[in-house]
Steps between C-alpha positions, in 0.01 A plus 500: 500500500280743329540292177368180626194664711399679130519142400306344732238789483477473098459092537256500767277826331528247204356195693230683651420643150521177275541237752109395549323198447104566576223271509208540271182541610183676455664740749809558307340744240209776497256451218248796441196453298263793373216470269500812249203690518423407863108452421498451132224518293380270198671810270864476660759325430609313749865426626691349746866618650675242696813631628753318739815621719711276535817527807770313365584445137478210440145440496360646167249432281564271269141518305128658592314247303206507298150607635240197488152557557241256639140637489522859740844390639853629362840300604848580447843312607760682543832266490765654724869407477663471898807449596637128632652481819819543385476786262656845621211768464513886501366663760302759299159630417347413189146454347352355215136644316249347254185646358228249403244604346146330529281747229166617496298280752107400529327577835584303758745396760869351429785381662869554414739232669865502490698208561878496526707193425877483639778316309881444518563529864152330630199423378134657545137606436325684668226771455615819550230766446129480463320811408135483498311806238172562310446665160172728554271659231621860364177674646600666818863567398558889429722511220878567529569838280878530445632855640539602144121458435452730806718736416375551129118468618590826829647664229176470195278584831724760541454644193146460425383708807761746416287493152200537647596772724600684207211422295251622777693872555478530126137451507434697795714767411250501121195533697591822629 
């Protein structure tokens, strides 16, 4: 008796683990988006992370695609491989990241769309993300200084008053 309820335990743990069949959707899948700086400047480098977590496996990327530019506007699509009806999917977490990188931009405002595009199981388009940014002049930015720079400038500040110091006990200890 014990046999056949570890049995039916390990088969149905099994089902509920592989046995899935999900429709895809623009639900089915998180997709984050972050422009790198947040408010860049026409002297950064500009790049884009796309990242997306995905429930079941499959879906998975099957290719980001090339970045096309038209005038202040960037697209992307992002061809996704899902599951058909009939596949058996894992029921696991998974995610799948791309850097794009757009350079050095002129001042101005741009877009960045991503588009995803579904094949095997069904087929789709659809725009997925749309982040809005500007590129600004370098003016009114305070420049970044790494923590080394810090470090190495405290310390030469450090040791120039520690000169001077020294310097003025010398001379005031001459004078008298």
């Amino acid at each position: 008796m014990k046999k056949k309820l570890m049995i039916f335990a390990i088969i149905w743990l099994t089902a509920l683990l592989i046995g899935s069949s999900p429709s895809v959707s623009a639900d089915f899948f998180d997709c984050v988006v972050n422009i790198k700086p947040e408010n860049p400047t026409i002297l950064d480098e500009v790049k884009v992370y796309v990242n997306f977590l995905f429930r079941t496996h499959p879906p998975f990327v099957q290719d980001f695609g090339l970045i096309s530019k038209d005038g202040n506007s960037f697209s992307v699509t992002v061809t996704i491989l899902v599951p058909r009806k009939d596949d058996v999917c894992l029921q696991i977490l998974h995610t799948a990241n791309f850097t794009y990188s757009l350079g050095k931009l002129d001042i101005g405002n741009y877009t960045f769309n991503l588009y995803v595009k579904t094949v095997h199981g069904s087929e789709g388009y659809w725009l997925e993300k749309r982040i809005d940014f500007s590129v600004t002049s370098s003016e009114n930015v305070m420049p970044e200084f790494s923590s080394t720079f810090v470090l190495l400038l405290m310390f030469m500040l450090t040791l120039l008053s520690f000169f001077i110091i020294k310097t003025q006990k010398r001379f005031l200890s001459q004078k008298l």
